[in-house]
Structures are given as structure tokens and as C-alpha cells.
Steps between C-alpha positions, in 0.01 A plus 500: 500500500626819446607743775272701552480449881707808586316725212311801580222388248220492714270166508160458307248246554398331129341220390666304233290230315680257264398228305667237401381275160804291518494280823856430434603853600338464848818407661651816357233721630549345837807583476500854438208547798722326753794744426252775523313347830623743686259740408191288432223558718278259370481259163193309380520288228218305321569192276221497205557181329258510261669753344850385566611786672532661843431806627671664807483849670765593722497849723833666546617771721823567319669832367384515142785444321559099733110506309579578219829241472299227611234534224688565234689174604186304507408619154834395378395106551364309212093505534510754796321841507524738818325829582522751793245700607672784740320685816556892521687481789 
């Protein structure tokens, strides 16, 4: 992750939503949250199988440019698009 710890960017809540159409990228996107964890407040994440796909929502309290790094990394993966939605504050 980078070091952004000892920034002055000050935090943001989002909501990033990502879905992934290849189930083979999972691990990879489970990868990237758990290096971001420290910042997740909360992650929900809904399997649809009749489509072949899952769905997850994660909330974040992060400065915006941690956000930013972690979505753009999780739209890098084959069959995996991600989305933040930031708060005002």
C-alpha cells in the first residue's frame, strides 16, 4: 500500500462497488482489499450465480488518493470493474 499514513490528505468515507465477471480474478481482488484493510469499515459482497458474477460493496475511510489507488487497481484485473462514490467530507 502506498504511504500515505503520514500524509496530510485528509480521510473521506466512499463506497466503492466492483464487479467482478471473471471468478478467476477473485483472488486478486482479495488481494488488493486485504492490503487496503486498513481502512475498510465494512465490505459486503453478494455472489449471483445465475449470472456468473459477484457483486461486492466495500466502505472506506481512506484519504482519497489510498481510494483512488485501490480502484484503479481493481479495474486493472481481467473481468473486474470498480467505482467510488465519495462523501463531502
Amino acid at each position: 500500500m502506498e504511504n500515505v499514513q503520514n500524509s496530510s490528505e485528509q480521510c473521506r468515507i466512499a463506497s466503492l462497488s466492483v464487479i467482478v465477471e471473471d471468478l478467476s480474478s477473485a483472488p486478486g481482488v482479495n488481494a488488493f482489499l486485504s492490503e487496503y484493510g486498513a481502512y475498510i469499515v465494512g465490505r459486503m459482497g453478494i455472489p449471483y450465480r445465475e449470472k456468473g458474477v459477484s457483486v461486492l460493496s466495500v466502505v472506506l475511510d481512506a484519504p482519497p488518493s489510498a481510494i483512488n489507488a485501490l480502484c484503479g487497481k481493481l479495474g486493472k484485473l481481467h473481468g473486474v470493474t470498480a467505482k467510488a462514490l465519495f462523501s463531502r467530507f
